[in-house]
N, CA, C and O atoms as a MOPAC input file, in Angstrom:
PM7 MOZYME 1SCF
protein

 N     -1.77500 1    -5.70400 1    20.26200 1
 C     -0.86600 1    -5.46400 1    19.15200 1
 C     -1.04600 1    -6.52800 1    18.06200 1
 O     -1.28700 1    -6.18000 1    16.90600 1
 N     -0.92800 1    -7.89200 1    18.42800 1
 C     -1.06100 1    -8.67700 1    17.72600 1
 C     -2.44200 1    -8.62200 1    16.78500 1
 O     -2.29500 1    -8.95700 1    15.60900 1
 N     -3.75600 1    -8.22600 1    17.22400 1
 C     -5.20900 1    -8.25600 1    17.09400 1
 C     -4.65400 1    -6.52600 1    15.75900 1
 O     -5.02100 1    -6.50500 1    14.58400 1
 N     -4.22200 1    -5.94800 1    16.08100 1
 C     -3.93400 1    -4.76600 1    14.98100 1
 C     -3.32000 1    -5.33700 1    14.35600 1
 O     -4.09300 1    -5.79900 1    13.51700 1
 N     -1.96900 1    -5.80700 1    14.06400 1
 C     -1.23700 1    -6.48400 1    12.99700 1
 C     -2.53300 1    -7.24500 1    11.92500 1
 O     -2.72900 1    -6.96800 1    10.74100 1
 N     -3.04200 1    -7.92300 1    12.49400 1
 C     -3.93400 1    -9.05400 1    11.76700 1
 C     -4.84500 1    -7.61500 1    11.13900 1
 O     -4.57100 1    -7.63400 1     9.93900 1
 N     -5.30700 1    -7.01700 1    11.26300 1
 C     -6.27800 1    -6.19200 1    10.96600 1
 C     -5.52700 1    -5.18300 1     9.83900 1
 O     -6.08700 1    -4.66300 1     8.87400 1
 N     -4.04200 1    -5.04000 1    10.24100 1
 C     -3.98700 1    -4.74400 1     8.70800 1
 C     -3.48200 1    -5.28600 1     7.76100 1
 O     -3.07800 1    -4.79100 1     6.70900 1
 N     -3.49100 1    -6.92000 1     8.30000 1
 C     -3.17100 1    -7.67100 1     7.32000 1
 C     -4.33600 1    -7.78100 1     6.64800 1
 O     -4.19400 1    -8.20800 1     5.50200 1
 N     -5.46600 1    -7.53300 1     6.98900 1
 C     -6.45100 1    -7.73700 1     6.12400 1
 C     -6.95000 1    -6.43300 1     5.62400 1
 O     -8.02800 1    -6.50000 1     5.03200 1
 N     -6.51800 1    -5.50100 1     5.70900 1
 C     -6.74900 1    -4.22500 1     5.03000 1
 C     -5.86700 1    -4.09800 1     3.66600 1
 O     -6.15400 1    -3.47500 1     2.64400 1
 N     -4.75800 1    -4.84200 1     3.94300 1
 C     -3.61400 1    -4.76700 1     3.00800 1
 C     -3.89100 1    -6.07100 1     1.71800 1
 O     -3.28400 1    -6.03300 1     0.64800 1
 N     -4.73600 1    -6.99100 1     2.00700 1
 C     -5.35300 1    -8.02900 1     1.47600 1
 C     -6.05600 1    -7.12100 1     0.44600 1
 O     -5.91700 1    -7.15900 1    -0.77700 1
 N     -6.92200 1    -6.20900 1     1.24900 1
 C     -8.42000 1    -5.82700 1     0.45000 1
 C     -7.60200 1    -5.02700 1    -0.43000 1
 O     -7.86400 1    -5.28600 1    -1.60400 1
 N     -6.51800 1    -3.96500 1    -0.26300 1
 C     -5.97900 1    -3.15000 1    -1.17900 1
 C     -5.50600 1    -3.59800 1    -2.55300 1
 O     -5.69800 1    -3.16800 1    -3.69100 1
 N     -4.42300 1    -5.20300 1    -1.74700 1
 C     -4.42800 1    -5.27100 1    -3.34700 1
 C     -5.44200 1    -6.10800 1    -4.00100 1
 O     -5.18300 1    -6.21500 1    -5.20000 1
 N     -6.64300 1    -6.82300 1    -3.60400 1
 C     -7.11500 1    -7.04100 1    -4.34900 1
 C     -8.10700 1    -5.39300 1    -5.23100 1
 O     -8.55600 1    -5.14200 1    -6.34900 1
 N     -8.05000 1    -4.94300 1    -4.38700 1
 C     -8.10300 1    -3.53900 1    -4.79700 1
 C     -7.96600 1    -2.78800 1    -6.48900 1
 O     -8.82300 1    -2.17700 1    -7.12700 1
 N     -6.34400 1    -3.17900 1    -6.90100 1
 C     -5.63400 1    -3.02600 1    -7.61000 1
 C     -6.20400 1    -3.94500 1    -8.89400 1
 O     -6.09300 1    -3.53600 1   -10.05000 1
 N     -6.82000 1    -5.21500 1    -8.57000 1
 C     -7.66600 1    -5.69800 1    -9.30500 1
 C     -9.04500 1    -4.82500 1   -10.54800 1
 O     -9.58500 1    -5.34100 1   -11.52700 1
 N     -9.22100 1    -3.54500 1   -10.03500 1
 C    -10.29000 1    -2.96400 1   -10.71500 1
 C     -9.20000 1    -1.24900 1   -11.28300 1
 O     -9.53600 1    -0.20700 1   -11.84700 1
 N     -8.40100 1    -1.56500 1   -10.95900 1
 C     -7.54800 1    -0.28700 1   -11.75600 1
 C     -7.51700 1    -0.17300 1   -13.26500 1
 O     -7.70700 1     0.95400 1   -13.72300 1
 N     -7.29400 1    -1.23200 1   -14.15500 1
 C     -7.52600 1    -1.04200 1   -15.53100 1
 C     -8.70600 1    -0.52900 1   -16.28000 1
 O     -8.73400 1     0.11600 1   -17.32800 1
 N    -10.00400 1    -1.09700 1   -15.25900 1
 C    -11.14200 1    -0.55600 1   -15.85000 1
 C    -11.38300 1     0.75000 1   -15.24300 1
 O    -11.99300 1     1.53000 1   -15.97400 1
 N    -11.06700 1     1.16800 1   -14.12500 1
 C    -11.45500 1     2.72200 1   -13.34300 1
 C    -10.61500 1     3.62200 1   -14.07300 1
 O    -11.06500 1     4.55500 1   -14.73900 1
 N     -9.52500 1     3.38000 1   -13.96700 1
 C     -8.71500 1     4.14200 1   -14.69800 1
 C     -8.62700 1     4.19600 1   -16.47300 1
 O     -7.81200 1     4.71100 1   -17.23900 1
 N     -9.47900 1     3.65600 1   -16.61700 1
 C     -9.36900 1     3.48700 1   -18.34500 1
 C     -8.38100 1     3.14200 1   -18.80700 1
 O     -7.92600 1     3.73200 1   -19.78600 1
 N     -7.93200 1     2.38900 1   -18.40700 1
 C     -5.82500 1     1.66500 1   -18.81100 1
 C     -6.19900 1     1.72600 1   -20.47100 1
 O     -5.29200 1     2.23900 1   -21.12500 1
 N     -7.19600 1     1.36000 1   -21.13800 1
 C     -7.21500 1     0.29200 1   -22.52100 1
 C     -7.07900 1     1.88500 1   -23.22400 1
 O     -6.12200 1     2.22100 1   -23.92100 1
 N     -8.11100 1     2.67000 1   -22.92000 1
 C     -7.63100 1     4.68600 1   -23.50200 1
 C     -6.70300 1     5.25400 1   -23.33500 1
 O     -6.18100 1     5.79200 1   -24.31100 1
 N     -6.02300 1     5.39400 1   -21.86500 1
 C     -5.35200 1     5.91800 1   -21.26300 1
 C     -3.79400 1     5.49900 1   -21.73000 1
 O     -3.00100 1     6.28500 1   -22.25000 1
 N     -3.58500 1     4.36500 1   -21.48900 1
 C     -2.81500 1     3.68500 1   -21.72700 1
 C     -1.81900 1     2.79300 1   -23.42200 1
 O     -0.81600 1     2.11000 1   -23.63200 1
 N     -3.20500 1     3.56000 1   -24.36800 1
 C     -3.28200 1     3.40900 1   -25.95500 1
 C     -1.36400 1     4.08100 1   -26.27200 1
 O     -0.34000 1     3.47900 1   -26.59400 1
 N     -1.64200 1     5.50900 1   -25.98200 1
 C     -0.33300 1     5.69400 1   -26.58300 1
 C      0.78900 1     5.74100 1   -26.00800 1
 O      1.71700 1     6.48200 1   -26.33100 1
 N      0.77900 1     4.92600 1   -25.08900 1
 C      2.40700 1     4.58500 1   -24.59800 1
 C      2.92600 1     3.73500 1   -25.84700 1
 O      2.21200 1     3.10500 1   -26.62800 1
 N      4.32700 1     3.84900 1   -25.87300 1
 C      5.07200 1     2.75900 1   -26.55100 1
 C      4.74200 1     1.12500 1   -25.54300 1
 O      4.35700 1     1.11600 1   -24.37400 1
 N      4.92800 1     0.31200 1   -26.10200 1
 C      4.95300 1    -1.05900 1   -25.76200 1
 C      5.14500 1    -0.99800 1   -24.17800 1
 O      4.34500 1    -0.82200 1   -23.25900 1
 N      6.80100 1    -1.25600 1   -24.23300 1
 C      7.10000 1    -0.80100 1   -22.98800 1
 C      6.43300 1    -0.21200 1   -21.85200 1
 O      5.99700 1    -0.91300 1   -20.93800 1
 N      6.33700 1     0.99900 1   -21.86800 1
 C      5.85700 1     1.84700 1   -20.97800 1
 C      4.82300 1     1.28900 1   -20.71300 1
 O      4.54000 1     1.37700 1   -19.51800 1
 N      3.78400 1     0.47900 1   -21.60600 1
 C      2.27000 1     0.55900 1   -21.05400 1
 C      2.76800 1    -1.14500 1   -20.71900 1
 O      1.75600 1    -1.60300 1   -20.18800 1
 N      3.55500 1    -1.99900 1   -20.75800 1
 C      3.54500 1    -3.15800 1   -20.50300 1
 C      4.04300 1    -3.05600 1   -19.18400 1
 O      3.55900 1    -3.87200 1   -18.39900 1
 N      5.31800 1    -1.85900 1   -18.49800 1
 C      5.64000 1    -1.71800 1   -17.08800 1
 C      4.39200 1    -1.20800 1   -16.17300 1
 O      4.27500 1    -1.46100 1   -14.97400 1
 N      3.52900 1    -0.48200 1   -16.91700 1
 C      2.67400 1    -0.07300 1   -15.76800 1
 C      1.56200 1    -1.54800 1   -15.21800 1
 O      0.99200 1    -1.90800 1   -14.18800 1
 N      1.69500 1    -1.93400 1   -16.34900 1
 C      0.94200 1    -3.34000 1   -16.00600 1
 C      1.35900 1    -3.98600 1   -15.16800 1
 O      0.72400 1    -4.16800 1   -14.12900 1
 N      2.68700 1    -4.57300 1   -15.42300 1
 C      3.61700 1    -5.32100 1   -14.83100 1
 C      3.78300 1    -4.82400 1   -13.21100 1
 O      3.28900 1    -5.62300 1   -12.41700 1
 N      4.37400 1    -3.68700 1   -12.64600 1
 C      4.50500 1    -2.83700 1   -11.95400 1
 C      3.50300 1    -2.67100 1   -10.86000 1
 O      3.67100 1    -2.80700 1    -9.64800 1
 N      2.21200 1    -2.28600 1   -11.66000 1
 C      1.38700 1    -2.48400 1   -10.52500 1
 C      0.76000 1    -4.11000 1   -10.34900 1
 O     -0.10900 1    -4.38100 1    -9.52000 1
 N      1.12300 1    -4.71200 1   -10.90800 1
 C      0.62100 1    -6.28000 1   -10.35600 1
 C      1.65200 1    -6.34000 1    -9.55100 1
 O      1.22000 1    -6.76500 1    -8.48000 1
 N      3.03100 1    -6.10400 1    -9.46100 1
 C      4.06500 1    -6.47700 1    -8.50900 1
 C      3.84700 1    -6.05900 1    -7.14000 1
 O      3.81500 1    -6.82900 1    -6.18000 1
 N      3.66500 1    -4.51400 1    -7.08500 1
 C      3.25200 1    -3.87500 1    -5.75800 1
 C      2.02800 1    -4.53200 1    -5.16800 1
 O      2.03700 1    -4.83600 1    -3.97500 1
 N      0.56900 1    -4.86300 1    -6.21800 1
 C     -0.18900 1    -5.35400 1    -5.54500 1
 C      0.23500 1    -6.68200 1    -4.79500 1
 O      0.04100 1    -6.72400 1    -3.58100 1
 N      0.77900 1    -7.72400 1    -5.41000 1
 C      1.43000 1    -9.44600 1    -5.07400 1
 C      2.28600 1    -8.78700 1    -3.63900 1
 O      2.16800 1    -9.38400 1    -2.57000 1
 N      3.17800 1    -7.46300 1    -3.73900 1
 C      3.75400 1    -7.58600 1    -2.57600 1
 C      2.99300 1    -7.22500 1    -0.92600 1
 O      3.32500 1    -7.63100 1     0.18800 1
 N      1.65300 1    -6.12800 1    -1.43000 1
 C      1.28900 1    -5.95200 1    -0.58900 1
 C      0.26600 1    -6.68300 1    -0.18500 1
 O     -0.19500 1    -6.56300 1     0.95000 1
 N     -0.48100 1    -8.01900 1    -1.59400 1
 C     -0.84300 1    -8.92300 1    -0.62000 1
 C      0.20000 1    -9.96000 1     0.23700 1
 O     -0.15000 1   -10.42500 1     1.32100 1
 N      1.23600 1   -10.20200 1    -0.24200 1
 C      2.28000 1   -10.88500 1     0.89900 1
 C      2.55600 1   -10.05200 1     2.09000 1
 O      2.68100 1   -10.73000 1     3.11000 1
 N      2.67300 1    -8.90900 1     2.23700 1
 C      2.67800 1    -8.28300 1     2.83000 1
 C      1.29500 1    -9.12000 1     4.65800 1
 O      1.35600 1    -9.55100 1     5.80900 1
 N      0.14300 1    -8.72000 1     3.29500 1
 C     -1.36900 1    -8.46500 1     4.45700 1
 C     -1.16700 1   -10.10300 1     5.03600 1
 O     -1.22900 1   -10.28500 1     6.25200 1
 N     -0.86700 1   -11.55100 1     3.88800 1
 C     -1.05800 1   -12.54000 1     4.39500 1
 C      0.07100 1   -12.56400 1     5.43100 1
 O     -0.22400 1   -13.13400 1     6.48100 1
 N      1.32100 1   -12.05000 1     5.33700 1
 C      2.69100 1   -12.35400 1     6.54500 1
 C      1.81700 1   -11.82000 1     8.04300 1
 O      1.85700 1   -12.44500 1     9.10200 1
 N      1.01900 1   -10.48000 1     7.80600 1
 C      0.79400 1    -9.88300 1     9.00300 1
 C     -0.71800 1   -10.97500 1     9.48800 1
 O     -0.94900 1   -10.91900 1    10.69600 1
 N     -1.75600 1   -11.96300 1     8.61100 1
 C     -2.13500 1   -12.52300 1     9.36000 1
 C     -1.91900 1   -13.54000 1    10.08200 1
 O     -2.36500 1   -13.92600 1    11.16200 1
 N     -0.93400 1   -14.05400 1     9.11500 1
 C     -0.12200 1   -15.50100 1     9.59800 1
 C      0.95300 1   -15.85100 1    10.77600 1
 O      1.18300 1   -16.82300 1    11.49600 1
 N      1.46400 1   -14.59600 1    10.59600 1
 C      2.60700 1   -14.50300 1    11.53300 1
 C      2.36800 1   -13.10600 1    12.20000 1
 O      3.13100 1   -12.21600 1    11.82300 1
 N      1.68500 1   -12.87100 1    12.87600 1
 C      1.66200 1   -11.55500 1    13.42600 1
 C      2.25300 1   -11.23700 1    14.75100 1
 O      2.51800 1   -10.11900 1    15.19100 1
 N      2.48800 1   -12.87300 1    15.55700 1
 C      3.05700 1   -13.11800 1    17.19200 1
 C      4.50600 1   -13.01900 1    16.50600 1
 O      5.30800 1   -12.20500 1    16.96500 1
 N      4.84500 1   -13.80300 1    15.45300 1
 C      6.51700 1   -13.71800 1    15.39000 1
 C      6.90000 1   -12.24600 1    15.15100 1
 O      7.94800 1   -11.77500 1    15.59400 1
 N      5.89000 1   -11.44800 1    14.33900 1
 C      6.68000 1   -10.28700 1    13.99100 1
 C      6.48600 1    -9.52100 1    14.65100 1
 O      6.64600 1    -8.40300 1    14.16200 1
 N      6.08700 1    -9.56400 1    15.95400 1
 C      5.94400 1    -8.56900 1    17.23600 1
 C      7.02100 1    -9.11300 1    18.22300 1
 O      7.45700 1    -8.41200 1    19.13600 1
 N      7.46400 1   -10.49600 1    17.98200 1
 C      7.92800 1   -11.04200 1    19.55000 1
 C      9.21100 1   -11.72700 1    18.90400 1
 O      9.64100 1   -12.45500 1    19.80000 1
 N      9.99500 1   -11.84600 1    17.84300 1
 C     11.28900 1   -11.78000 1    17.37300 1
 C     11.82100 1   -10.66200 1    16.84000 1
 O     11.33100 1    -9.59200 1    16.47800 1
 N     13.33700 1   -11.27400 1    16.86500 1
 C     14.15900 1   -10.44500 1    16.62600 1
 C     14.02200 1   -10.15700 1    14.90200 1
 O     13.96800 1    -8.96500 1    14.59800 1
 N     13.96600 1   -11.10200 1    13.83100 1
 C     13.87800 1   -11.47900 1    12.58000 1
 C     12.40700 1   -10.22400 1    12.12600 1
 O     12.30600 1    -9.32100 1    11.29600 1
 N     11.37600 1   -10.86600 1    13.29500 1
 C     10.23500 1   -10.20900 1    13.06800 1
 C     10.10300 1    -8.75800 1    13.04100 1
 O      9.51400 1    -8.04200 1    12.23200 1
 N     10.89700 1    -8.41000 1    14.29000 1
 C     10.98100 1    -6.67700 1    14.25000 1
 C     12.03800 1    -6.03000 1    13.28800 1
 O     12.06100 1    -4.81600 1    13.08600 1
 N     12.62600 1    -6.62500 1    12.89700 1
 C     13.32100 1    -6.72800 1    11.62700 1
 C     12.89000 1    -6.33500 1    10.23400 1
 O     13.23100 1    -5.39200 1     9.52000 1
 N     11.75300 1    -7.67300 1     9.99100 1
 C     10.87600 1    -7.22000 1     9.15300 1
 C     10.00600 1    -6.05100 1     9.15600 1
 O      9.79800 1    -5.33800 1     8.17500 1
 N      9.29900 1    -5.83200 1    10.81300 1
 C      8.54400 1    -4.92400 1    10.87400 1
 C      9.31600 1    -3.60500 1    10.94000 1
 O      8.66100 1    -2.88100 1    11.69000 1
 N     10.02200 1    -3.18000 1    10.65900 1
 C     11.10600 1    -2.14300 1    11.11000 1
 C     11.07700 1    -1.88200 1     9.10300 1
 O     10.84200 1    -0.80000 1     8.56300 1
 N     11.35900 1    -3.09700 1     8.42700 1
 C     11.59300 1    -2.52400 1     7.05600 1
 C     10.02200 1    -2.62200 1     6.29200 1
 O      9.81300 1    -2.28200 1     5.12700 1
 N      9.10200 1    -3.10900 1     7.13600 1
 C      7.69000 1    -3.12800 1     6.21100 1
 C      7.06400 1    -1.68200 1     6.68800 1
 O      6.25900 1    -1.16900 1     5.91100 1
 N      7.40000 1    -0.93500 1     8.00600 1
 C      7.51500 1     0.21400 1     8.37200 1
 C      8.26800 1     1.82000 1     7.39500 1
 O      8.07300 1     3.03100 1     7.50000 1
 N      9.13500 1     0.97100 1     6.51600 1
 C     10.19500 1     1.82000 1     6.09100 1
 C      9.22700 1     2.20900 1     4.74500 1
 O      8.94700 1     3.39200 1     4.55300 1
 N      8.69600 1     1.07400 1     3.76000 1
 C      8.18300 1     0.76300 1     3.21200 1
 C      6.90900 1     1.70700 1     2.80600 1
 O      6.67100 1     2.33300 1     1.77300 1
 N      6.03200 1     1.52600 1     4.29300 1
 C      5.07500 1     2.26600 1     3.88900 1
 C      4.81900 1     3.79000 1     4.35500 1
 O      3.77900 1     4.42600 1     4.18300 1
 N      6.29500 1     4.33800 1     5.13800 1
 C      6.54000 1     5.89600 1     5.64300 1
 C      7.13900 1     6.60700 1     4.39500 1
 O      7.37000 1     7.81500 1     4.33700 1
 N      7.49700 1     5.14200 1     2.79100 1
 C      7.97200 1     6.16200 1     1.65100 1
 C      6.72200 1     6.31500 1     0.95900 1
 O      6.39300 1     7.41100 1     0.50500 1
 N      5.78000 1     4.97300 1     0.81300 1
 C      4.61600 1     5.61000 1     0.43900 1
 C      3.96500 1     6.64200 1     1.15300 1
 O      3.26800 1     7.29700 1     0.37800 1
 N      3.91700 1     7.00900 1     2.19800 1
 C      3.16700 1     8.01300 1     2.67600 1
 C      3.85400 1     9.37500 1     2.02100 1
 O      3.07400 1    10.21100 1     1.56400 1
 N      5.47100 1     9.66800 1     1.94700 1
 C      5.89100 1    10.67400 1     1.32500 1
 C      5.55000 1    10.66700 1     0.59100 1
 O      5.18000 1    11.81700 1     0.35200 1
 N      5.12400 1     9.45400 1    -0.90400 1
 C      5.04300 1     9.60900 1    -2.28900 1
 C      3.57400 1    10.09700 1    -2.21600 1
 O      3.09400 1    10.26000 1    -3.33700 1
 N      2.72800 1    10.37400 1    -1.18000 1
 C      1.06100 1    10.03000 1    -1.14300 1
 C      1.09500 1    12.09000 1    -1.26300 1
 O      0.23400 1    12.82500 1    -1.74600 1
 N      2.13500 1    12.37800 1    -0.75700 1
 C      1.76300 1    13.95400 1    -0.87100 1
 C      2.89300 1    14.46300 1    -2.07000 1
 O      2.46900 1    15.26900 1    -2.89900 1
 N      4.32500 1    14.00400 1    -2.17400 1
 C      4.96900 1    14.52600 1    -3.06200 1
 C      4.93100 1    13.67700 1    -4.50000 1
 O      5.67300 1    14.13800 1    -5.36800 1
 N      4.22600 1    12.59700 1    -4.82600 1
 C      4.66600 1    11.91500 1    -6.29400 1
 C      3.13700 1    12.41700 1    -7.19800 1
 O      3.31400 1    12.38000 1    -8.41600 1
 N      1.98900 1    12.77900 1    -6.85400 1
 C      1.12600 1    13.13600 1    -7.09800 1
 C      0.52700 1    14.40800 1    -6.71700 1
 O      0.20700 1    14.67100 1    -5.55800 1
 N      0.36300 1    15.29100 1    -7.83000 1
 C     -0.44000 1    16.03900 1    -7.74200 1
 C     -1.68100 1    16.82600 1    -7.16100 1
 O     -2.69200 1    16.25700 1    -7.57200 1
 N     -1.95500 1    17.73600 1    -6.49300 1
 C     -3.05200 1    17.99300 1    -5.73300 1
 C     -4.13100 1    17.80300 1    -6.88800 1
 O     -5.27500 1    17.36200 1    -6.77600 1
 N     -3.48400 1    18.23900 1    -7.99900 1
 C     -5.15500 1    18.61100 1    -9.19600 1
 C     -5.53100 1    17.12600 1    -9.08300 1
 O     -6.73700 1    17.22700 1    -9.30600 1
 N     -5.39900 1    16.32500 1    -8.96300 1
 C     -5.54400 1    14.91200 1    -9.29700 1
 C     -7.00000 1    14.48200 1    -8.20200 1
 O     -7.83000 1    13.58000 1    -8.31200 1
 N     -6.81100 1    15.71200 1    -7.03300 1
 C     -8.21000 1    15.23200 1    -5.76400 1
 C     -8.39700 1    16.96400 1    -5.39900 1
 O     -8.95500 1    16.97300 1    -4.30200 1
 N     -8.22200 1    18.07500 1    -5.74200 1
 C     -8.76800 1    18.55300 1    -5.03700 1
 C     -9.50100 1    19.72400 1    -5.63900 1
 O     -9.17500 1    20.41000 1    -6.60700 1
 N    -10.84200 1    19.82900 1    -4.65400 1
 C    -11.54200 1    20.32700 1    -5.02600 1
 C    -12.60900 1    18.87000 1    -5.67700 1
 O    -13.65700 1    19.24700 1    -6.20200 1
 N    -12.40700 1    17.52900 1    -5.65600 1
 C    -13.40700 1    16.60800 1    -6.27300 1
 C    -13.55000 1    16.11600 1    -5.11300 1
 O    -12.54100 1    16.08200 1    -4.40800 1
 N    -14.99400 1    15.52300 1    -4.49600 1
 C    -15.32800 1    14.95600 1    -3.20200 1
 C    -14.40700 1    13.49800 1    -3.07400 1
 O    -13.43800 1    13.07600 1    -2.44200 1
 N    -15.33600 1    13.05200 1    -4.05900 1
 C    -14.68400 1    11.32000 1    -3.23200 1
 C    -12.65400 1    11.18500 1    -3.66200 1
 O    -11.73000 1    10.57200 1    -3.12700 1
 N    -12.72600 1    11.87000 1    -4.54900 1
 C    -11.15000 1    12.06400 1    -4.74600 1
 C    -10.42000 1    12.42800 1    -3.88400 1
 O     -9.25500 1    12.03000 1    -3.86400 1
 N    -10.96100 1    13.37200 1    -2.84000 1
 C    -10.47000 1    14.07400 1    -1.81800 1
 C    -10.37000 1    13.06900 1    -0.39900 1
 O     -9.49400 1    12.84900 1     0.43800 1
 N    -11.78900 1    12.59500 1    -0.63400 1
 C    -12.00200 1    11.65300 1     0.89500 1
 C    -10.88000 1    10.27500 1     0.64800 1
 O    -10.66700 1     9.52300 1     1.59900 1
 N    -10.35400 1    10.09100 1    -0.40100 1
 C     -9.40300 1     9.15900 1    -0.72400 1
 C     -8.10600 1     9.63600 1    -0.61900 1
 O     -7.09500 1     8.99700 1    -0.32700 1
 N     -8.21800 1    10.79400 1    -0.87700 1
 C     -6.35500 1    10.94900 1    -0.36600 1
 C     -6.33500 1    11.02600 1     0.74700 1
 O     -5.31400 1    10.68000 1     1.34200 1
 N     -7.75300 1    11.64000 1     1.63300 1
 C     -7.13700 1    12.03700 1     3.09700 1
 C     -7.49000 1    10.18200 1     4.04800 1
 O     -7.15300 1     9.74200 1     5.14700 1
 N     -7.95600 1     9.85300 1     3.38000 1
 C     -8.19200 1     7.88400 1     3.87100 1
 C     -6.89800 1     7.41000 1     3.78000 1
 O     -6.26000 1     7.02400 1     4.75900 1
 N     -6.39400 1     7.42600 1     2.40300 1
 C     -4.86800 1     6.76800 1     2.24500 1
 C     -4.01000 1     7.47600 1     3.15600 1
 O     -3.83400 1     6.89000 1     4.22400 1
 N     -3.37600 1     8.68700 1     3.00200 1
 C     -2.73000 1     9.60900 1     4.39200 1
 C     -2.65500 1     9.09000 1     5.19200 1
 O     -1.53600 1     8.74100 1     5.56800 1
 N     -4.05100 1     8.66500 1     6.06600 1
 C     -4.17800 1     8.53200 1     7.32400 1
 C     -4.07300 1     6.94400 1     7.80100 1
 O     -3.87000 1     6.43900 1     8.90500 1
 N     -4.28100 1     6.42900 1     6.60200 1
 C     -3.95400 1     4.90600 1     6.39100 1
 C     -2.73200 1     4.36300 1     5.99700 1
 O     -2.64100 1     3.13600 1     5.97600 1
 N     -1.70600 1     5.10000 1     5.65900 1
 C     -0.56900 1     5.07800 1     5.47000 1
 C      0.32200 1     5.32500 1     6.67700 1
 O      1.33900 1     4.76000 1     7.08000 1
 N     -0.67900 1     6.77300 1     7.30400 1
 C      0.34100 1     7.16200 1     8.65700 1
 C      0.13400 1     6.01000 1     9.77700 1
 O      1.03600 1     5.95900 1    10.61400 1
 N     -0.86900 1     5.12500 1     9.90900 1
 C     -1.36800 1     4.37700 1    10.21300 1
 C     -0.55000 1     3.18300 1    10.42700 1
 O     -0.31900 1     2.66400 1    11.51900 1
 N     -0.06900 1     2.73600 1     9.10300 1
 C      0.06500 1     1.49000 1     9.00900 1
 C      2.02300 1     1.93400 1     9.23500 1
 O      2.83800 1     1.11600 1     9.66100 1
 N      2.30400 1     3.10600 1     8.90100 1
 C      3.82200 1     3.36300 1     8.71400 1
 C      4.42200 1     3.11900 1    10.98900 1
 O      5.38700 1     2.63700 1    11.58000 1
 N      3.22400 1     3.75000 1    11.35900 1
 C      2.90300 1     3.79300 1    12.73600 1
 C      3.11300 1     2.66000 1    13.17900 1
 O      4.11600 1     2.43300 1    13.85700 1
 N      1.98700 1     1.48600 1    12.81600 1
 C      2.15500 1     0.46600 1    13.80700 1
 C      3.23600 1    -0.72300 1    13.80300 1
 O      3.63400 1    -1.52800 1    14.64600 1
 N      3.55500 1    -0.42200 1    12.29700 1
 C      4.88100 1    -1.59300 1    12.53200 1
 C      6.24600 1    -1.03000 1    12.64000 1
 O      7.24700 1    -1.66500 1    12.31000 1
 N      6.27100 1     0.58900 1    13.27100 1
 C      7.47100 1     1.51700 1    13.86800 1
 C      7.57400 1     0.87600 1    14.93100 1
 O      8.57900 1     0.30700 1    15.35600 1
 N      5.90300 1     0.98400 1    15.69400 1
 C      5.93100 1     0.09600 1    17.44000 1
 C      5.99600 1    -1.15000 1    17.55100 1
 O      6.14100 1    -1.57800 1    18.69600 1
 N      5.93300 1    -1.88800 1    16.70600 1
 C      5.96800 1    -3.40700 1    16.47900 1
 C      7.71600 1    -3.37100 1    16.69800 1
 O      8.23100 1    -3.77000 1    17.74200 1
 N      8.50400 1    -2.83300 1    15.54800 1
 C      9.40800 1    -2.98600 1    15.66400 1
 C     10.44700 1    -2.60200 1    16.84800 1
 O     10.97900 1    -3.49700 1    17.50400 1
 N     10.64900 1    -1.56600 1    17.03300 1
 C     11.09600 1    -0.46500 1    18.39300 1
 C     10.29200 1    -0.36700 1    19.70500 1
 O     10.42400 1     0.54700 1    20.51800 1
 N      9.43200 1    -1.42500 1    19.82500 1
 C      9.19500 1    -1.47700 1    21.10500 1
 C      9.39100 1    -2.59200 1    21.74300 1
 O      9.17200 1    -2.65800 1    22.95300 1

């Protein structure tokens, strides 16, 4: 258990540094032209936050991966870092669009990666916590 925790602490590392190449993939500087101020300054903002949390996230699960399997505090946490990523998994099929992957290959092999990496990760810190 502990040897999985660490493993997606470092999956959760790579993601958000991940988030690092979104402005240029996504064309933020085009894409992003006609928002008002605002709007295009929250999406900025916004996704640097989620990324910072889910690298705190990946470093808590390498650092501490015995406490958050073998306390009370820990299954605690793991119980709400569980909660966390069973809403991303809802948002992974209801906040986005199918046109957005389907019918495009690698678009496709990425939603069904995240899915399964979501059900994944929503999974192991359910048993971390409740077991």
């Amino acid at each position: 258990m502990i040897q999985q925790i660490q493993i997606v602490g470092i999956a959760l590392i790579l993601l958000a540094l991940l988030h690092l190449i979104f402005p240029r993939y996504f064309n933020w500087k085009k894409e992003l032209a006609g928002l008002s101020v605002i709007n295009r300054e929250m999406m900025i903002v916004h996704t640097f936050f989620i990324a910072l949390t889910v690298l705190l996230m990946g470093i808590l699960c390498i650092t501490s991966a015995n406490e958050l399997s073998e306390t009370t505090l820990g299954k605690r946490l793991a119980a709400g870092i569980g909660l966390f990523w069973f809403i991303r998994w809802i948002v992974q099929f209801t906040g986005y669009s199918s046109v957005n992957w389907k019918g495009k290959n690698f678009e496709t092999a990425v939603h069904v990666f995240f899915s399964l990496f979501w059900t994944y990760v929503t999974g192991l810190f359910w048993w971390v916590a409740f077991s």
